[in-house]
C-alpha positions in Angstrom: 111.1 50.6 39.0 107.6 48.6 39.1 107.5 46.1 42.0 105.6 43.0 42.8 104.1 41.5 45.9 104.6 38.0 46.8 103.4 35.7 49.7 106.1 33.6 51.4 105.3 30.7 53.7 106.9 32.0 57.1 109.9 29.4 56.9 111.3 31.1 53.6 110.6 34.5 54.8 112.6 33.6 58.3 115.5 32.1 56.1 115.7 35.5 53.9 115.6 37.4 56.7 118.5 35.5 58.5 120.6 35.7 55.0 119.5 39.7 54.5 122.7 42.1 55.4 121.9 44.5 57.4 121.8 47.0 55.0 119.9 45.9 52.6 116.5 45.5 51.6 114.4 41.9 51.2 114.7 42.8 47.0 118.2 43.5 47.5 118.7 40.1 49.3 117.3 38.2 47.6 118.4 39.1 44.0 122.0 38.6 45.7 121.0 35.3 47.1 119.5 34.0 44.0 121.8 35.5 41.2 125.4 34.3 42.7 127.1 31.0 42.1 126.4 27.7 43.8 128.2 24.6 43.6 125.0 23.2 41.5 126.3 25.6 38.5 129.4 23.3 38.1 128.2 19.9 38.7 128.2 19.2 34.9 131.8 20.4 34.6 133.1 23.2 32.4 134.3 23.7 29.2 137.9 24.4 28.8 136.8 28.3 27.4 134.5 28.2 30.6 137.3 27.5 33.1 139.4 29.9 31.5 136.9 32.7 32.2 136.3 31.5 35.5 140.2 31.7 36.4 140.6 34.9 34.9 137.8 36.5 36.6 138.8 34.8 40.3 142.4 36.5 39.5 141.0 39.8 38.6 138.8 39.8 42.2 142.4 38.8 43.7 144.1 41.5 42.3 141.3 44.4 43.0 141.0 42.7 46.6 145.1 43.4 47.0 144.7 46.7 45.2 142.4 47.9 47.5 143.8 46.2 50.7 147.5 48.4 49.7 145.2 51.9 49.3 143.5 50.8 53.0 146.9 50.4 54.2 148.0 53.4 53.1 145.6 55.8 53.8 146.3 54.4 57.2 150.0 55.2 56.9 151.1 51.4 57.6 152.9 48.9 56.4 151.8 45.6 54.2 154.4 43.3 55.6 
């Protein structure tokens, strides 16, 4: 992959660097921190096909997160309740 450098002023390094994981790198960072949703994106509203997408994909990430919270529970031999 080719790569790029760029010159921050010290300010925007410092706020990358307090919004970096720990594990990843400053590309890593901030394609996560510049790719994800912010409340901006849906300041002009959204279409009805929009929201529907939305919802479906925020119920998906609620079933996986379940899904996978079960599996941790029972490789751990315990109980969900």
């Amino acid at each position: 992959m080719a790569t790029k450098s760029v010159r921050l002023e010290e300010d925007v390094y410092e706020r990358i660097k307090a919004k970096k994981r720990e594990d990843e790198t400053f590309s890593a960072a901030i394609d996560r921190l510049t790719t994800e949703y912010s409340l901006l994106d849906f300041a002009g509203g959204y279409t009805d096909e929009e929201a529907a997408d939305h919802r479906a994909l925020l119920e998906r990430s609620d079933e996986t997160g379940v899904a996978d919270h079960r599996e941790l529970l029972e490789r751990m031999d315990a109980d969900d309740e």
